[in-house]
C-alpha positions as CSV (number, residue, x, y, z in Angstrom):
1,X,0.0,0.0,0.0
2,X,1.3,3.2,-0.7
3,X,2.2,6.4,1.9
4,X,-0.7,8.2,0.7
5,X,-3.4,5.6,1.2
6,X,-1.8,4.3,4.5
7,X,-1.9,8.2,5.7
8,X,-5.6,8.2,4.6
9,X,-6.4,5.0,6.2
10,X,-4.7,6.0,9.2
11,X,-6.2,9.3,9.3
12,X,-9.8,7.8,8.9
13,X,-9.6,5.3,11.4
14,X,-9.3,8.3,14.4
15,X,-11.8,10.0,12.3
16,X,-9.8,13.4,11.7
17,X,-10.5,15.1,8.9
18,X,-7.4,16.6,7.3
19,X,-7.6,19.7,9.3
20,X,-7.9,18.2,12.7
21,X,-4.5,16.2,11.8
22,X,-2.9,19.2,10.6
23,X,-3.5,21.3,13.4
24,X,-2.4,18.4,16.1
25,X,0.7,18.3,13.4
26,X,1.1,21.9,13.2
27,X,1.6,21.6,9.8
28,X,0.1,23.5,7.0
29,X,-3.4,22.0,5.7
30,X,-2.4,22.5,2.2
31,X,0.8,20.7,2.5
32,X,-0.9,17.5,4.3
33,X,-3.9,17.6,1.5
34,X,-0.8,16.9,-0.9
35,X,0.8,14.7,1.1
36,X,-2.0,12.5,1.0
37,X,-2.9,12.9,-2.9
38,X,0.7,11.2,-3.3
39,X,1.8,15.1,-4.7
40,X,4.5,15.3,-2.6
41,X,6.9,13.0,-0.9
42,X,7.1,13.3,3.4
43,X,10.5,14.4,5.1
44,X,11.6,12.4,7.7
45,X,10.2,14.8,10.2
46,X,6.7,14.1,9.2
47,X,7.3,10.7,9.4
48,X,8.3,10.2,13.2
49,X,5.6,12.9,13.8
50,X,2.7,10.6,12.1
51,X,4.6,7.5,13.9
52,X,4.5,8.9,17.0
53,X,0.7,10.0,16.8
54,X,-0.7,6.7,15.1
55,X,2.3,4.2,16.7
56,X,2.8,2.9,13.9
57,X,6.9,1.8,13.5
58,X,8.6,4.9,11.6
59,X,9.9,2.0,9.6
60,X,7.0,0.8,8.4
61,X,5.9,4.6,7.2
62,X,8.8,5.1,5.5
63,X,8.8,2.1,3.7
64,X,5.5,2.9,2.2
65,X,7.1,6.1,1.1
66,X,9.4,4.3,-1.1
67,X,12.2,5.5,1.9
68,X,14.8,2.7,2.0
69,X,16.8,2.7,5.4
70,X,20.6,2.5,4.8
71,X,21.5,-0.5,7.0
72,X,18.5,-2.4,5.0
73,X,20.1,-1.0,1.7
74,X,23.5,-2.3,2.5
75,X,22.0,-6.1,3.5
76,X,20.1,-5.5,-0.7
77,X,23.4,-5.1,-2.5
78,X,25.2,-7.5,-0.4
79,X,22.8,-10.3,-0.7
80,X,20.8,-9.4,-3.8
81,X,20.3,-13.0,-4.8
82,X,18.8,-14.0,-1.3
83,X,17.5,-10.3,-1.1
84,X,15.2,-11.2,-4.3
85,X,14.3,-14.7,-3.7
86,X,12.8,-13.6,-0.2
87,X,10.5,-11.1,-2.0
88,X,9.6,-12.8,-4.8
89,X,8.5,-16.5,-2.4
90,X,6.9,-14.0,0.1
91,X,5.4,-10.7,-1.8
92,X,6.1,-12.4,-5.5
93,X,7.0,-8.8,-6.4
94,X,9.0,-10.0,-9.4
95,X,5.9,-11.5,-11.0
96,X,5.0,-8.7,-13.7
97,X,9.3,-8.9,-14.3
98,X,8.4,-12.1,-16.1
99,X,10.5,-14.6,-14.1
100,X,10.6,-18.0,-16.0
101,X,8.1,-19.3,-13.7
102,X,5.5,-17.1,-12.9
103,X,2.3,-18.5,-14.4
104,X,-1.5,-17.5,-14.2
105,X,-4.9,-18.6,-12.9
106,X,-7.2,-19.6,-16.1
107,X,-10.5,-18.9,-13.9
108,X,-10.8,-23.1,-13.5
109,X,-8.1,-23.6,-10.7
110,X,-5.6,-24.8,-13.1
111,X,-2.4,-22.7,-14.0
112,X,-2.1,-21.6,-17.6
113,X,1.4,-21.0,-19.1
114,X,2.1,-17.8,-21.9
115,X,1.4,-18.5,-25.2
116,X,3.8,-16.0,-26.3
117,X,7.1,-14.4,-24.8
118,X,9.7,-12.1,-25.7
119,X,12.8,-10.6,-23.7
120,X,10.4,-7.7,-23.3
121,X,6.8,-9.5,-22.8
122,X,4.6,-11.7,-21.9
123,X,0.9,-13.0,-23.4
124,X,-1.7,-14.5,-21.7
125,X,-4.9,-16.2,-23.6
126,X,-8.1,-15.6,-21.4
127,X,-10.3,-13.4,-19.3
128,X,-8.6,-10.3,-18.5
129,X,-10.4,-11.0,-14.9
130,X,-8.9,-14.4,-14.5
131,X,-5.3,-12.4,-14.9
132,X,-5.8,-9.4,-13.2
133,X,-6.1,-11.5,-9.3
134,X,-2.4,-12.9,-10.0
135,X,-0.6,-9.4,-10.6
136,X,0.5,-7.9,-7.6
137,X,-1.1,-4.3,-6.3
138,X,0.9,-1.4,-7.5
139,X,3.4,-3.1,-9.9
140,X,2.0,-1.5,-13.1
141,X,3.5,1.7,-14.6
142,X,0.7,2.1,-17.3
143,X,-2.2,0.5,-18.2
144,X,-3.9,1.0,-21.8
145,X,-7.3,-0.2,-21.8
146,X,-9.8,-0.7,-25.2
147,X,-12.7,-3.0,-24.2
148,X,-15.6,-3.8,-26.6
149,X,-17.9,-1.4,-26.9
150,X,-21.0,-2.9,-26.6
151,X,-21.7,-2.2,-30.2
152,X,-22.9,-5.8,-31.2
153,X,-20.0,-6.9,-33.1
154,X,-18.6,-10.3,-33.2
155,X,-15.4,-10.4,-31.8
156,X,-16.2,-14.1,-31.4
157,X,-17.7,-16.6,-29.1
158,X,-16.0,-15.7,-25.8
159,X,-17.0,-12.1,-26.1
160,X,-20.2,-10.8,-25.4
161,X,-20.7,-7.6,-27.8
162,X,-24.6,-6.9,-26.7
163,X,-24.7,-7.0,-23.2
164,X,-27.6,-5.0,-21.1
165,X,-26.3,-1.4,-20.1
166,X,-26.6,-1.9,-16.5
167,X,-25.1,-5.9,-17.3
168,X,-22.0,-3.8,-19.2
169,X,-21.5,-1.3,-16.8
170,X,-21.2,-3.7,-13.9
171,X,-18.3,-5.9,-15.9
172,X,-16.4,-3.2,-16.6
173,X,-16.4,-1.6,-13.2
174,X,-15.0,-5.0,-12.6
175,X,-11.6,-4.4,-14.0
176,X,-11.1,-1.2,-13.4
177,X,-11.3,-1.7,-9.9
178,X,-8.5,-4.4,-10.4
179,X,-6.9,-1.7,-13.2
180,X,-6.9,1.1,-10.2
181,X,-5.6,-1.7,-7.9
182,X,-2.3,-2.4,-10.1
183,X,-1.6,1.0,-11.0
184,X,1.8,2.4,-9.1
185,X,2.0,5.4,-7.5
186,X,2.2,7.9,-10.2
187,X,1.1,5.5,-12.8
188,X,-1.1,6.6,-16.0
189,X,-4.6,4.5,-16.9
190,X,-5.8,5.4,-20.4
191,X,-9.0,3.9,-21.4
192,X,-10.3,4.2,-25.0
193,X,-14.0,3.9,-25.8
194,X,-17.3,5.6,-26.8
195,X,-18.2,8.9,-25.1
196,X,-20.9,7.1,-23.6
197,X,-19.5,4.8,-21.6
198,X,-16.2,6.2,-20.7
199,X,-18.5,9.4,-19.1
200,X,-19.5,6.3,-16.5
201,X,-16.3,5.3,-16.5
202,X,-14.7,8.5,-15.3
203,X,-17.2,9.1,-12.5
204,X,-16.3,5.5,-11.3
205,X,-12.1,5.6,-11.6
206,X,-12.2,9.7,-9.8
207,X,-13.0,7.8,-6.6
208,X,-10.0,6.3,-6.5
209,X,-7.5,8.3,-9.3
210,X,-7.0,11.3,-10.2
211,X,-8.6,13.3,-13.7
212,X,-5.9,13.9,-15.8
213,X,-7.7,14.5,-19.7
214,X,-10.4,13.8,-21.5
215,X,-9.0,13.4,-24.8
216,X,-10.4,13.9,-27.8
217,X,-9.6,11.6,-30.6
218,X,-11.3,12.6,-34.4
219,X,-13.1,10.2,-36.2
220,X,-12.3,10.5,-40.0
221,X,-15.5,9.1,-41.8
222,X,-18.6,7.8,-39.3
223,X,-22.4,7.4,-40.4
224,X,-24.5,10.2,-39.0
225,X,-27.0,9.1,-36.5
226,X,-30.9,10.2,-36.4
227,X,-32.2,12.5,-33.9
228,X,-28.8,13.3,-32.6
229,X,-25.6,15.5,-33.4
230,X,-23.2,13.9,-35.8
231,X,-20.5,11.7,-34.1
232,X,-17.1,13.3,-34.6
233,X,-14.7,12.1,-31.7
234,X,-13.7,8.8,-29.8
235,X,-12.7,9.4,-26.0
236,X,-9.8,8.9,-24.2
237,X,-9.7,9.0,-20.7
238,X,-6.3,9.7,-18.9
239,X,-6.2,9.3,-15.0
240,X,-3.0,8.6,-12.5
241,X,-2.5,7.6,-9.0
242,X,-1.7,10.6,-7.6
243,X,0.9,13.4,-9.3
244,X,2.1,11.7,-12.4
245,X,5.4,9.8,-12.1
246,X,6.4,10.7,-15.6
247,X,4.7,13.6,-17.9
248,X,6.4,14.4,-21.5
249,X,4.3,16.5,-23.6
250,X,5.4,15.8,-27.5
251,X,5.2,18.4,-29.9
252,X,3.1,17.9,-33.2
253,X,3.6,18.9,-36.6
254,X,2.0,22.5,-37.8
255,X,-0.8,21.8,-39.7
256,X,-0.7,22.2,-43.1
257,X,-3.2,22.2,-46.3
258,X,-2.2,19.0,-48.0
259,X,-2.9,20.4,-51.6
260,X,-1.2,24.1,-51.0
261,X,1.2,23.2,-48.1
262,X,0.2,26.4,-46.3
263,X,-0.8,26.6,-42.8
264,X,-4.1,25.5,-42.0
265,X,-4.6,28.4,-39.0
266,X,-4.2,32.2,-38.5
267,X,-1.5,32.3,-35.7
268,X,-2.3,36.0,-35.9
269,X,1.1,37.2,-37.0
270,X,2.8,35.5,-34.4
271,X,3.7,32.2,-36.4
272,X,7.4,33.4,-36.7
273,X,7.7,32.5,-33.3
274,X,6.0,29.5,-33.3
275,X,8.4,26.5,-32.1
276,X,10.2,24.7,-34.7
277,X,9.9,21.5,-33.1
278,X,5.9,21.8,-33.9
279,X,3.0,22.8,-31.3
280,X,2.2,21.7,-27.7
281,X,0.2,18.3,-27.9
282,X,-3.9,19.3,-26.9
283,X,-6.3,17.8,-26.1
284,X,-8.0,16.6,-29.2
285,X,-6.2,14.7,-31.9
286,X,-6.9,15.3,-35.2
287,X,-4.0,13.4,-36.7
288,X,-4.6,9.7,-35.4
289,X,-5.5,7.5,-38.9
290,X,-8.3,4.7,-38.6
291,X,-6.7,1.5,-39.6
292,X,-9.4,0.0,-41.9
293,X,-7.7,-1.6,-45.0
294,X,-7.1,-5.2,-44.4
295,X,-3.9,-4.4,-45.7
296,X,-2.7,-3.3,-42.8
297,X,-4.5,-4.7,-40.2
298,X,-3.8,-8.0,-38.1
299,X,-7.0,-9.4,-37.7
300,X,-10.5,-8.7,-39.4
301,X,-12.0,-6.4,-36.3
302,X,-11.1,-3.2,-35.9
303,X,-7.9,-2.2,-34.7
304,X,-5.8,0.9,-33.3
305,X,-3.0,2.6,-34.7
306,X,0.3,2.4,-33.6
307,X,0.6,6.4,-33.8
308,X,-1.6,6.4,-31.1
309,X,-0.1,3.8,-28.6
310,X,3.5,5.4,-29.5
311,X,1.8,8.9,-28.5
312,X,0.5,7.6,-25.5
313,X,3.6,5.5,-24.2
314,X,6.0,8.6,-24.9
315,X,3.7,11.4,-22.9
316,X,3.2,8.6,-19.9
317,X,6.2,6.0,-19.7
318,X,10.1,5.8,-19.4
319,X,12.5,3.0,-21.2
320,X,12.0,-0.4,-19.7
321,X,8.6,1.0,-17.7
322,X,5.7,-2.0,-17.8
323,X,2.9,-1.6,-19.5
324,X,-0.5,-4.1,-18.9
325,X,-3.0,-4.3,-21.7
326,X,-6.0,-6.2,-20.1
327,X,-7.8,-6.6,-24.1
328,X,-4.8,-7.4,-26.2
329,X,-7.0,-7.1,-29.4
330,X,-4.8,-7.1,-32.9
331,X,-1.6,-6.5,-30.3
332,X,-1.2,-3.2,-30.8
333,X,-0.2,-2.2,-27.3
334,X,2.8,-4.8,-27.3
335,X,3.9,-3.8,-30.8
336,X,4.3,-0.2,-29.7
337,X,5.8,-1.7,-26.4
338,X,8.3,-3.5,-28.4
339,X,9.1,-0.7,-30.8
340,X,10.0,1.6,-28.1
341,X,11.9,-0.4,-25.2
342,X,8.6,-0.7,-22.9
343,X,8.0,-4.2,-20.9
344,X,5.0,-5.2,-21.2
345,X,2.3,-8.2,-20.1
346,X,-1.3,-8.4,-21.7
347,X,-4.1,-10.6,-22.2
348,X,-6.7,-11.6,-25.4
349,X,-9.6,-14.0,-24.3
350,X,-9.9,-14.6,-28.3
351,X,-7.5,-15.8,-30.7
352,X,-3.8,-14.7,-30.3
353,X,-2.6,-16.1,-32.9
354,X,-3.0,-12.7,-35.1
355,X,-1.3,-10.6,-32.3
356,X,2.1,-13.3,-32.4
357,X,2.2,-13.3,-36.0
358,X,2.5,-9.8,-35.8
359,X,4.9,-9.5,-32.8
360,X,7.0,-12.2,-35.3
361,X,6.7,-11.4,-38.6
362,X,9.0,-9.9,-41.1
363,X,8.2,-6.6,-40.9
364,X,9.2,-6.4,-37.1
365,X,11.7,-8.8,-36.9
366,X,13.7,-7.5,-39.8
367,X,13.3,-3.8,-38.7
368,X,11.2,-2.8,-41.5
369,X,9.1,-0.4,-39.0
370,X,8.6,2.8,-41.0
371,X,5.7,2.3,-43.1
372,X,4.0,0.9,-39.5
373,X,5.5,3.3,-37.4
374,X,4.4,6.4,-39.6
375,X,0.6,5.3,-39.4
């Protein structure tokens, strides 16, 4: 558990609101209302003072606050083979690391083995909420999430597409519970789906995390719908636990007319000074391609671009960072995972086979990316 729920926990059980426990701190209120958002870290002098007024071991506290005593530090690097055999028998903390052993639960008390690794990853075929008991709590960096919509479509005969709303709202409250669970301190949760839903969605996930963006993703060609305004945008939600561990905003190209090559907006006379690098990523995407010719897709249902994983892995994770992809869908998540040095462990309850003959196939294992990486 980490310092900012144990402080909230703690806090609750003498039923102090965080004004009580600032004033018996003599601390400011601000500065404890961040402490236990996970904003800021704790000095050492907050720490025996919480000890002290909870009794719980200082130790124990600091622990929690990712605070490493020295003497403990020194046993790590002396031992570190006996060090990491404790924690991974007792806490199996090196689970998500893919250790050669770690298996699954397939939901019918047997274990189930990966049906595809690499020195990177790790794929699971089944229920995302058969997998999602067996990782650890707060072992996750980031989690990208693109569930069926509930549109009717046949994803095939394990998936339900055209379930009751009440029926689909209660299953996906399910694992995102178990998403928010997994998610590490300053970890990023992006879920992708209809406006509809992931409105429900964010109410549910702002008990727990905290609203990042609402992003707004442009849909090139749709089919207007009767008695309503025509459907322009798929939503991304973005939440973290806490202050975000790691934040990079990319810059994007400046628009430009694709027959004349000028510049699409007025930057008022100030476009002299705009950053040649391109502009600060917003809020709504304009530039993220469908990926609708069978020519480029791994499967026959639909299927995200790369462009936008790759986007979404460089604002929210760091080299060798782990990434879990509960709907592994044509694989895109662990393709973009690959591509850019990111671990990664995932699940499809449907056929995998499209999503390993993509993670093998010529195209990525003789480094032909660009055409891929472009889209």
């Amino acid at each position: 558990m980490s310092f900012s729920m144990t402080l909230r926990e703690l806090r609750k059980k003498r039923h102090l609101t965080l004004r009580d426990l600032a004033n018996r701190m003599r601390i400011d209120h601000a500065y404890l209302s961040r402490l236990e958002t996970g904003s800021v870290p704790p000095s050492d002098r907050v720490l025996r003072q919480l000890a002290r007024l909870f009794g719980v071991p200082a130790e124990e506290l600091g622990l929690a606050a990712g605070k490493l005593p020295q003497d403990v530090a020194h046993i790590f690097y002396e031992h570190p083979k006996e060090a990491a055999s404790l924690l991974r028998e007792r806490f199996a903390v090196y689970n998500t690391t893919f250790m050669p052993n770690d298996r699954s639960e397939n939901g019918h008390g047997q274990q189930s083995e990966p049906v595809f690794e690499t020195s990177r990853g790790r794929l699971y075929q089944c229920d995302c909420l058969d997998l999602l008991p067996t990782i650890p709590s707060e072992s996750v960096d980031m989690i990208f999430a693109d569930p069926p919509f509930n549109l009717r479509k046949n994803y095939g005969r394990l998936v339900d597409d055209d379930l009751a709303e009440e029926k689909y709202l209660q299953w996906s409250y399910q694992w995102l519970e178990e998403l928010s669970r997994i998610l590490k301190p300053g970890g990023s949760l992006f879920v992708y789906n209809l406006p509809k839903w992931n409105v429900q969605y964010g109410s549910f996930l702002s008990r727990t995390l905290t609203f990042r963006h609402w992003i707004a993703i442009n849909i090139k060609t749709t089919m207007p719908i009767p008695g309503r305004l025509y459907p322009a945008h798929y939503s991304l939600l973005y939440f973290t636990k806490g202050k975000p561990g790691v934040f990079n905003r990319p810059r994007v190209p400046i628009p430009t007319c694709r027959h004349c090559g000028g510049d699409i907006k007025d930057y008022g006379g100030h476009r002299k000074w705009l950053n040649p690098e391109g502009l600060n990523l917003t809020d709504v995407w304009d530039d993220i391609p469908p990926v609708r010719h069978q020519k480029y897709k791994s499967r026959s249902a639909n299927e995200l671009s790369v462009k936008l994983l790759q986007r979404v892995l460089e604002i929210s994770t760091e080299k060798d960072d782990l990434v879990f992809d509960p709907f592994g869908g044509g694989g895109t998540t662990f393709y973009a995972a690959e591509l850019m040095n990111r671990r990664w462990i995932g699940c499809e309850i449907e056929d995998c086979q499209p999503i390993i003959e993509r993670l093998t196939g010529d195209l990525f294992t003789n480094g032909k990316l660009a055409e891929i990486a472009a889209r």
